[in-house]
SELOZA-754339 format. One record per residue (C-alpha): residue in three letters; x, y, z. Coordinates in steps of 0.2 Angstrom, whole numbers, padded with zeros to 4 digits, always signed. Each point is the difference from the previous one (the first is absolute). Example, Ala and Ser with C-alpha at 12.3 -4.5 7.8 and 13.67 -1.06 7.14 Angstrom:
residues 2
ALA+0062-0022+0039SER+0006+0017-0003
END
This chain:
residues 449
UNK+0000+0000+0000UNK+0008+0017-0007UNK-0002+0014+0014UNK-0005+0018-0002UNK+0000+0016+0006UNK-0006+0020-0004UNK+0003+0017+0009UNK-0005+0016-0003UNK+0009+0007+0015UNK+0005+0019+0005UNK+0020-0007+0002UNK+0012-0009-0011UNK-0009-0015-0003UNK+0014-0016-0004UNK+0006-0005+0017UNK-0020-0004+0005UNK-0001-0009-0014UNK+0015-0011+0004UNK-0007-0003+0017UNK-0018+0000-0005UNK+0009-0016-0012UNK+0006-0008+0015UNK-0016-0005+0008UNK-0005-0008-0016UNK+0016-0011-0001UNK-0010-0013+0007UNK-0008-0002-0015UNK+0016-0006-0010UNK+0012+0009-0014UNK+0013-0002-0011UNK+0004+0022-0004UNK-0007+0016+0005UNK-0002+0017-0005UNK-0008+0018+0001UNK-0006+0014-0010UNK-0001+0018+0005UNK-0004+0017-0009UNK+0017+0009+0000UNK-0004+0019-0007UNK-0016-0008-0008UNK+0011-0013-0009UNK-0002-0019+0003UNK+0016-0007+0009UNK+0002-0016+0003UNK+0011-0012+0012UNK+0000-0018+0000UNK+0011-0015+0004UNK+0001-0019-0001UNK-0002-0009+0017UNK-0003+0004+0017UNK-0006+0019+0008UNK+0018+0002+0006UNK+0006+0003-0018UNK-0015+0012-0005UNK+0004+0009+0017UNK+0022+0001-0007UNK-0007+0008-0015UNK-0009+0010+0007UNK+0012+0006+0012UNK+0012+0005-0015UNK-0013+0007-0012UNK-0013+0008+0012UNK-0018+0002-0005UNK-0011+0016+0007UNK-0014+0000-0008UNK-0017+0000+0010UNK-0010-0008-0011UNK+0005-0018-0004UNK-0005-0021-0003UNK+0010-0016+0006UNK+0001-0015-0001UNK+0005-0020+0002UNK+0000-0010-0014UNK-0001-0021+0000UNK+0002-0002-0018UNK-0009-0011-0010UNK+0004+0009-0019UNK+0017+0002-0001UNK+0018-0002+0010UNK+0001+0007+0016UNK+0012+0015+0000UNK-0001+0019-0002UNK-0007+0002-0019UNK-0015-0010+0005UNK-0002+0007+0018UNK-0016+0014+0002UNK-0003+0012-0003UNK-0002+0000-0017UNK-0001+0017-0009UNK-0001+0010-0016UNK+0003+0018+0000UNK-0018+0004+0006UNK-0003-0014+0010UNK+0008-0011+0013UNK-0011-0017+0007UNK+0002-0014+0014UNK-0009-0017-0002UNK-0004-0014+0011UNK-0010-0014-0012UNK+0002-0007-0017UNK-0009+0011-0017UNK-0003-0020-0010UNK+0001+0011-0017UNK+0013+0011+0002UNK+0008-0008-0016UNK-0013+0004-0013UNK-0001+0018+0011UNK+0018+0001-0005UNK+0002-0005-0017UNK-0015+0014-0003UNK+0011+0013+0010UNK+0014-0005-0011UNK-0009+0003-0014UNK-0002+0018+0004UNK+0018+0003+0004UNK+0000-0003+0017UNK+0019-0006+0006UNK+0000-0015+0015UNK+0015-0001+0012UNK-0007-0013+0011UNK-0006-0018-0001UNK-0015+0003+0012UNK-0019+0001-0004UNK-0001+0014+0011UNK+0013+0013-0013UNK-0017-0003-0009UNK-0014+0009+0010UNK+0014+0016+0000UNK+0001+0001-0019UNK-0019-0005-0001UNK-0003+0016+0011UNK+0012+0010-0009UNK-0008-0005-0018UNK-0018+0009+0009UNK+0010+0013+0006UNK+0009+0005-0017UNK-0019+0001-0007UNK-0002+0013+0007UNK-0008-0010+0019UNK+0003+0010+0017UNK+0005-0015+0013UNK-0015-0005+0007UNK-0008-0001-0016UNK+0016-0009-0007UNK+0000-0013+0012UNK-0020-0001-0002UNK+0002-0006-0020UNK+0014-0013+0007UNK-0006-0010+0016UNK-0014-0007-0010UNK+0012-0007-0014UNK+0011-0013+0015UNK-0003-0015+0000UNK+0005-0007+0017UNK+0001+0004+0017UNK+0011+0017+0006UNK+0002+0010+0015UNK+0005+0016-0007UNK+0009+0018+0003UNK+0001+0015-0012UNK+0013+0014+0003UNK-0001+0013-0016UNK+0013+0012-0006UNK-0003+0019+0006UNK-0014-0007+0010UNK+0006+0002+0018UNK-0015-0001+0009UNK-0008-0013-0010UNK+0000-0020+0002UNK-0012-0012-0006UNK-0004-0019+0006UNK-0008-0013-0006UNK-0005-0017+0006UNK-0005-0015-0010UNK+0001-0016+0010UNK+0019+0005+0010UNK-0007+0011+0015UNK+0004+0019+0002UNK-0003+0012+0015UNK-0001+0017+0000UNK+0008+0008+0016UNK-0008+0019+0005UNK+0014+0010+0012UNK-0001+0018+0004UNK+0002+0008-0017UNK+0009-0013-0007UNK-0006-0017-0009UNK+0006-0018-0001UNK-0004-0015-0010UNK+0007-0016+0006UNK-0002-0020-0003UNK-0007-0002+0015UNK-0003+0010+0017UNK+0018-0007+0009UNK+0010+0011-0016UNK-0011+0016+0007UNK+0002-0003+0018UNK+0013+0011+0004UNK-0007+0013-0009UNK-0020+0000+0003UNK-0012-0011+0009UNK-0014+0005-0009UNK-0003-0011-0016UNK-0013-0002-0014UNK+0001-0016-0011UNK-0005+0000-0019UNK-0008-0012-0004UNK+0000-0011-0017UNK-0002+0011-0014UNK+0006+0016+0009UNK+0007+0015-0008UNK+0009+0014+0014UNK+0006+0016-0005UNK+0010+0006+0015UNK+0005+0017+0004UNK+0005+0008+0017UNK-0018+0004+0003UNK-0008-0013+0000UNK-0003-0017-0013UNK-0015-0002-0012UNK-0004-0017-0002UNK-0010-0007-0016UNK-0007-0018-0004UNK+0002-0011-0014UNK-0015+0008-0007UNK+0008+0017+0001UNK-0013+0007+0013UNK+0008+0011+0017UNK-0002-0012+0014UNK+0007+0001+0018UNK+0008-0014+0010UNK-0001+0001+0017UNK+0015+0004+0010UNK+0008-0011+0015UNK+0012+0003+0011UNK+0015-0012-0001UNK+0006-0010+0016UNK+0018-0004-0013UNK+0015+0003+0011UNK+0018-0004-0002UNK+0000-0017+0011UNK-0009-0009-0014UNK+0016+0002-0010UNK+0013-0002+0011UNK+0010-0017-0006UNK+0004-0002+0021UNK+0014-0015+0002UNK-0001-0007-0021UNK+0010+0008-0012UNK-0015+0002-0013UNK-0017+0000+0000UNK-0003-0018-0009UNK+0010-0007+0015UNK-0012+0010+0010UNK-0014-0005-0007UNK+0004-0022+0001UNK+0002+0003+0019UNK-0016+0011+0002UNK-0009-0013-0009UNK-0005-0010+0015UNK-0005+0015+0011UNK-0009+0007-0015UNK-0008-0013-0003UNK-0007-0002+0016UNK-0007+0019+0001UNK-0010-0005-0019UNK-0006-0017+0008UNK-0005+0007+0017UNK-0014+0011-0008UNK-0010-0016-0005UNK+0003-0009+0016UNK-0012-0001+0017UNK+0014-0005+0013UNK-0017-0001+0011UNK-0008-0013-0009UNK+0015-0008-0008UNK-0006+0002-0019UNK+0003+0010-0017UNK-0014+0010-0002UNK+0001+0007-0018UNK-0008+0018-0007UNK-0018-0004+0001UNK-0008+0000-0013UNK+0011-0008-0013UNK-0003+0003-0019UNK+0000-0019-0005UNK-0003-0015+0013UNK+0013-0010+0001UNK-0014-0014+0001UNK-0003+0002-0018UNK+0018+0000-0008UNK+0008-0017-0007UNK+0016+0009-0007UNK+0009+0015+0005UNK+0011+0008-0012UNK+0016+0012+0006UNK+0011+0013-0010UNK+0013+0011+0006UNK+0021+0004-0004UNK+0017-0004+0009UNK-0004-0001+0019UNK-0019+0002-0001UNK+0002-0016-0011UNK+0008-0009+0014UNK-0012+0004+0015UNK-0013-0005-0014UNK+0010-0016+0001UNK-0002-0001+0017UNK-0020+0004-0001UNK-0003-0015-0014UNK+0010-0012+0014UNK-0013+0009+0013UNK-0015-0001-0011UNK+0003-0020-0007UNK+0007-0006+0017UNK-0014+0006+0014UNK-0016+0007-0013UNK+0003-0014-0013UNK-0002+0011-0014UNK+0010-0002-0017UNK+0011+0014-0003UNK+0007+0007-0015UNK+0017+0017+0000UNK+0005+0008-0012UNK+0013+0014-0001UNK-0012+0014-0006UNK+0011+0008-0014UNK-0004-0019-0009UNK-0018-0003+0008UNK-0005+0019-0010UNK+0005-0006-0017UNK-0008-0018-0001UNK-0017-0005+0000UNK-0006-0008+0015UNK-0017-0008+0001UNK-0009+0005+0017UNK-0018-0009+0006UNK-0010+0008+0007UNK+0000+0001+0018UNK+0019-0001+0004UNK+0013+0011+0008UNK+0014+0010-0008UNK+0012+0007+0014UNK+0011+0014-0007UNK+0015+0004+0012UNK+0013+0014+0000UNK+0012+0003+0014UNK+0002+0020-0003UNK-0018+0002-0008UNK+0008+0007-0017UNK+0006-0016-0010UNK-0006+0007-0017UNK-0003-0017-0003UNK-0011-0006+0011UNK-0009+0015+0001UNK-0003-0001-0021UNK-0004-0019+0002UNK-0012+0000+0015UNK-0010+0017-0009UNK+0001-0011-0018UNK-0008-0015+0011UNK-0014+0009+0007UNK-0018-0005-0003UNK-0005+0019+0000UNK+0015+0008-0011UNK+0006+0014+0007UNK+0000-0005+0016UNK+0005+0007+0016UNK+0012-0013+0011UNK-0006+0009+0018UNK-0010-0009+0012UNK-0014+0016+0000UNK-0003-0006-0017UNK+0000-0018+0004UNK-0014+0003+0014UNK-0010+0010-0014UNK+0002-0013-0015UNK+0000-0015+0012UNK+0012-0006-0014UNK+0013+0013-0002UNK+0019-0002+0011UNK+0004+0003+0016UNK+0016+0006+0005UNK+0010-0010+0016UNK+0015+0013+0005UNK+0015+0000+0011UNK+0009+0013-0009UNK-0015+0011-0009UNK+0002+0007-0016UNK-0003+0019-0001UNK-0019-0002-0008UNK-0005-0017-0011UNK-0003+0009-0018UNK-0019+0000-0005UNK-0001-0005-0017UNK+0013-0010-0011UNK+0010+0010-0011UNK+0004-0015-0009UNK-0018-0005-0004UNK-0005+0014-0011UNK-0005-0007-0015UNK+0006-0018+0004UNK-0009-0015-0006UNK+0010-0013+0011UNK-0009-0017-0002UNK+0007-0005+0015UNK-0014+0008+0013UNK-0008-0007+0012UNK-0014-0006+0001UNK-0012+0011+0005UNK-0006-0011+0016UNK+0019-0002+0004UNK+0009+0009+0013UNK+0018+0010+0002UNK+0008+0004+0015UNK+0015+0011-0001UNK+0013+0001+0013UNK+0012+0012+0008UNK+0012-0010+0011UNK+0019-0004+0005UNK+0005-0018-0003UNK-0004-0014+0014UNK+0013-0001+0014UNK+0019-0007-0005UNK+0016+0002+0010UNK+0015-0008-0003UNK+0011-0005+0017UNK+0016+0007+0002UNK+0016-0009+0009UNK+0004+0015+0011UNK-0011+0016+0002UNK+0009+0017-0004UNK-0001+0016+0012UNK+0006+0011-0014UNK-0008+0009-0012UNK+0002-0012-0013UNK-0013-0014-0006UNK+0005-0019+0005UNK+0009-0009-0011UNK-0004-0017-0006UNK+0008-0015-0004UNK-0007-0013-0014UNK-0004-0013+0014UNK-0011+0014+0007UNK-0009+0004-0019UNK-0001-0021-0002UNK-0009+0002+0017UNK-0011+0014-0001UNK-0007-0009-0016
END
């Protein structure tokens, strides 16, 4: 998951966006870099591997505008180093992304075609020519970035910084979540409320289909219809604990020894200690009564506590279970009867491909994978959460104008979840009182699996 960050700030702006960086490190990356408006000009400074790197270039080649985006980039188009780290820019305009645009190819070649020149080999160098294209029609920015949103194919998370335009940034949310942080004559648009922490505790999420044009005054929020709408604003409990890596020396080694307290907290919230018994969200929308199959999709380690689940599900409910890693399951056509359950399951609640495959799945295309519509559908997903994802999206941006034969059927039922993997430790041969995580010997793997 790429990471992002926005300020329009009263002070020079690059060193909170490093930091603001920081506290999405958890997420995972491989480069990272920022954009300010220097004098009105686009400036960009970016740099292959850790935050440490960004901040050396930093340090010898300040930044001071107060205006600028950031970003941290997991690639998935292209190698990771600096060319291909965010943000991508053209003269007018300067973009971070966290999400995949699926025809940024055929967007590219028709770009090309009109003389536009690539440097990159990412999909999101796409969305800043495509905006620049608008914008030497004659578009101002909003309306520039109006004519392209609709024309992505995929799901995106995105930040807009525009030449000469220094208070002026535009979001948009398509599947990847996006929040917009409101401070005291400053605004902020972050992944997620732990990047805007420092900053602000009040936070608005956009919802799918947003479009936010931030100024310092205040953000105007559109839907994907184009209608003014207002999300309601929360105040954010994010502090700095939830990112502190404590004894490990990275958060994946932070995160396998959490598992087992982790999973305790999710599990504790369905259990009556009193009368020793799993009580489950009442009511359900399927009864587990009527199913004869349950079918499960997910990616990397949403896949294997999906594992864990069909060894669950066939051992103690005797139920035939079928996994599929969900990039796969969205592209082949699998019969459902009616009746059934498909369990969708993504640990950070953005896997583009589960989302994509459990919306392609639904009975009731677009569908929403949150429990409030689940109660109201009776048929729709509910969503099981340890770590919660900013806002489930509403409405599938992969389904307009889909005709997947895959569906469900109509009396079948999804279930989409939220969650970390089931608990796993490996045993070390002596416990470290230093900083650093335990070390582990190839008995020890041999006996941890």
């Amino acid at each position: 998951m790429c990471g992002i960050i926005a300020i329009l700030g009263r002070e020079p702006v690059a060193l909170g966006l490093v930091e603001a960086l920081k506290r999405l490190e958890y997420r995972g990356y491989d480069s990272a870099g920022v954009a300010t408006l220097e004098q009105g000009l686009l400036t960009r400074r970016r740099a292959e591997g850790k935050l440490k790197n960004l901040e050396k270039r930093l340090a010898g080649e300040p930044l001071n505008g107060v205006s600028g985006i950031g970003h941290t980039r997991w690639a998935t188009h292209g190698r990771p180093n600096e060319i291909n780290a965010h943000p991508h820019a053209t003269d007018r305009v300067a973009v971070v992304h966290n999400g995949i645009i699926e025809n940024f190819a055929e967007l590219r070649r028709e770009l090309e075609g009109r003389g536009a020149r690539f440097a990159t080999e990412t999909d999101t160098e796409v969305i800043a020519h495509l905006v620049t294209d608008e914008m030497s029609r004659g578009a101002d920015p909003v309306a520039a970035v109006t004519a392209a949103l609709p024309r992505l194919r995929g799901a995106f998370a995105l930040a807009f910084l525009f030449a000469g335009e220094d208070d002026l940034v535009i979001g948009a949310r398509r599947g990847s979540p996006l929040a917009v942080g409101y401070g005291d004559g400053e605004m902020y648009l972050g992944s997620d409320a732990i990047a805007l922490a420092p900053f602000t505790g009040s936070i608005a999420y956009l919802e799918d289909g947003d479009c936010v044009i931030v100024r310092r005054g205040g953000a105007s929020i559109r839907d994907a219809a184009g209608q003014a709408v207002t999300r309601p604003t929360v105040r954010s409990s994010a502090s700095a604990f939830l990112l502190d890596k404590g004894n490990h020396r990275h958060f994946m080694a932070k995160e396998i020894h959490e598992q087992p307290e982790v999973v305790g907290h999710t599990l504790a919230h369905y259990i009556n200690f009193a009368k020793g018994r799993i009580e489950l969200p009442d009511p359900l929308p399927f009864d587990f009564r009527a199913i004869d199959r349950i079918s499960i999709s997910a990616c990397g380690t949403a896949y294997y506590a999906g594992l864990i689940g069909k060894y669950w599900f066939e051992r103690f409910a005797r139920l035939p279970v079928e996994i599929d890693v969900a990039s796969e399951f969205r592209y082949r056509e699998a019969p459902f009867a009616p009746g059934n359950l498909a369990l969708f399951v993504s640990q950070s609640g953005e896997t583009a491909d589960t989302l994509a495959t459990c919306w392609r799945a639904s009975p009731s295309r677009p569908a929403a994978p949150a429990a409030r519509s689940a109660r109201k559908k009776r048929r729709s997903s509910s969503a099981l959460s340890s770590r919660r994802p900013a806002t489930w999206p509403r409405r599938s941006p992969w389904s307009r104008g889909s005709n997947s034969s895959h569906a469900t059927s109509p009396n079948a039922a999804t279930c989409s979840i939220s969650a970390a993997a089931p608990a796993f430790r490996w045993r070390s041969k002596a416990r470290s009182s230093s900083r650093r995580s335990p070390t582990y010997t190839r008995k020890d793997m041999r006996r941890a699996s």
